[in-house]
C-alpha positions in Angstrom: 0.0 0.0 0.0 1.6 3.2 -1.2 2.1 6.4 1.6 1.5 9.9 0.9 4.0 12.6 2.5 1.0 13.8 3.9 -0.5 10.9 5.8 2.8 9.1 7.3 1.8 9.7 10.7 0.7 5.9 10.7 4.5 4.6 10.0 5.9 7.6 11.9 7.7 8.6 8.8 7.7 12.8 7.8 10.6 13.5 5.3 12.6 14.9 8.0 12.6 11.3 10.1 13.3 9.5 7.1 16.0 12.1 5.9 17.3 12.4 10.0 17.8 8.2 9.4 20.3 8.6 6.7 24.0 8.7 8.7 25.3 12.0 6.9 24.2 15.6 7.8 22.1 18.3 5.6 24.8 19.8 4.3 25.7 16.1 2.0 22.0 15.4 1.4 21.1 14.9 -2.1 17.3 14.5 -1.7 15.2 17.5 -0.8 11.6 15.9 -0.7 9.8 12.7 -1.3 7.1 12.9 -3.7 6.0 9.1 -3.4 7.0 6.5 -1.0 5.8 2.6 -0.4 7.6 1.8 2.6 9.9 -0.8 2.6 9.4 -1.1 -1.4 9.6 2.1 -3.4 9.7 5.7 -3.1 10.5 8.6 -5.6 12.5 12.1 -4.5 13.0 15.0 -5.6 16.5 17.0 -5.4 16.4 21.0 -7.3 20.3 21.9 -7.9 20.2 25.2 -7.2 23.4 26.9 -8.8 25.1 28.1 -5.6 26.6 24.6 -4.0 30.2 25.0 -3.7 31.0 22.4 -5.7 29.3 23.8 -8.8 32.1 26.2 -9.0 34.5 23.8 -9.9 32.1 21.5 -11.7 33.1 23.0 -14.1 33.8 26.5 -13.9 31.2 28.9 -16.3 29.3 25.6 -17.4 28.3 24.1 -14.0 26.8 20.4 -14.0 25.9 18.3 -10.8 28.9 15.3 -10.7 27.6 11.9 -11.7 28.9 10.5 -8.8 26.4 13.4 -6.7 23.8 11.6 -9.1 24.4 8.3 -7.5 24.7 9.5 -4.2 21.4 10.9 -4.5 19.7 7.7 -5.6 21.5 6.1 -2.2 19.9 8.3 -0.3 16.9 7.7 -2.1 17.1 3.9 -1.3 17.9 4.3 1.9 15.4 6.3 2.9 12.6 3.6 1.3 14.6 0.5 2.9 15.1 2.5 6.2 10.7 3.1 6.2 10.1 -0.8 5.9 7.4 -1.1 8.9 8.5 -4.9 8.7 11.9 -4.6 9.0 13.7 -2.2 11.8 16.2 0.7 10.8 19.7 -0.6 10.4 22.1 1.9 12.0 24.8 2.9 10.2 23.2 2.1 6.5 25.8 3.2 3.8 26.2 2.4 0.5 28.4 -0.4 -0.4 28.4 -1.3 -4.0 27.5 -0.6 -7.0 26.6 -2.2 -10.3 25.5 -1.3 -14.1 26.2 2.2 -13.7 25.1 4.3 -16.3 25.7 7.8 -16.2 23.6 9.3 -18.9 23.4 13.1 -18.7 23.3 15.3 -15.6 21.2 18.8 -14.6 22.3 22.1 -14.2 21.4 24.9 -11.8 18.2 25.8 -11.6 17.2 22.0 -13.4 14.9 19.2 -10.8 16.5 15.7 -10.5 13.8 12.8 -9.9 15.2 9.8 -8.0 13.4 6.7 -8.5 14.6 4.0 -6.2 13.0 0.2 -6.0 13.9 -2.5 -2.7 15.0 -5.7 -5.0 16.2 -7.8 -2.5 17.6 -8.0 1.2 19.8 -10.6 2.8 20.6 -10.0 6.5 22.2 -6.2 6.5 22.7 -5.9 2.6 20.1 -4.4 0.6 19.5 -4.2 -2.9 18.3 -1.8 -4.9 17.6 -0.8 -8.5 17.6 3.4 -9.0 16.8 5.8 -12.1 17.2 9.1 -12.2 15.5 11.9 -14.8 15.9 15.3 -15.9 13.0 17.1 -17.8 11.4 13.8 -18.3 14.9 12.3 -19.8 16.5 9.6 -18.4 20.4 10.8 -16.3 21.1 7.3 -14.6 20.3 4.0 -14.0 22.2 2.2 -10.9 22.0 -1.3 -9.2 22.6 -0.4 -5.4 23.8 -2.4 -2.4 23.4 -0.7 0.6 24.6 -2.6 4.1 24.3 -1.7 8.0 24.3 -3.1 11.1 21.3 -5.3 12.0 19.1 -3.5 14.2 19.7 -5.0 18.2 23.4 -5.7 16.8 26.1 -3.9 18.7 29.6 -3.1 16.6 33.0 -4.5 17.8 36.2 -2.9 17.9 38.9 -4.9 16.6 42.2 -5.9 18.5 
């Protein structure tokens, strides 16, 4: 059964619990609002490069585009956020992304230009996830990703090593 932003009470899930259960801060999130989200299964999100992050200027100087690997990023974030809502399944802590497979990097967006991240939950196994991600610009595809994604298993406790 799909969610709507605006009736999450019901798995506890507003954008900024799902976006506070990512492990990185504001300032390297890649996802500034869910537009659809089936927890546990699917969820689409929404990211507006605006012109003035500091990486633009660089990227490349007078003819800014968003990186491809900021493209990917976003879709892991995107992922993440839908495996993270699973109301079967517990947060993991610590979720990052781990691999990554059939990459294509097919265009990228500009400043001022709305990314849509598409990401689909095909598979888990213990603390890996898999998913499957798209990106569009204007309607016209940017990427398509397979994602693994890993964390802890919620009640697990980390180790130190020797």
């Amino acid at each position: 059964m799909a969610t709507s932003i605006n009736s999450m009470d019901k798995a506890n899930m507003s954008l900024e619990g799902a976006l506070a259960g990512l492990p990185h801060g504001p300032e390297f999130r890649f996802v500034d609002r869910l537009t659809y989200l089936e927890p546990g299964k699917m969820g689409v999100g929404e990211y507006l490069v605006r012109g003035d992050e500091p990486f633009l200027r660089g990227h490349f100087p007078g003819q800014p585009l968003l990186p491809g690997v900021l493209l990917v990023e976003a879709a892991a974030q995107v992922a993440g956020v839908v495996a993270q809502s699973d109301p079967e399944i517990g947060p993991m802590p610590g979720l990052k992304l781990t691999a990554l497979r059939n990459v294509k990097i097919l265009g990228t967006a500009m400043p001022g230009q709305l990314i849509q991240i598409q990401a689909n939950i095909t598979g888990r196994l213990g603390n890996l996830i898999q998913a499957r991600a798209t990106a569009t610009v204007n309607e016209s595809p940017v990427l398509h990703a397979e994602l693994t994604l890993s964390g802890e298993e919620a009640g697990s406790e980390a180790t130190a090593g020797p």
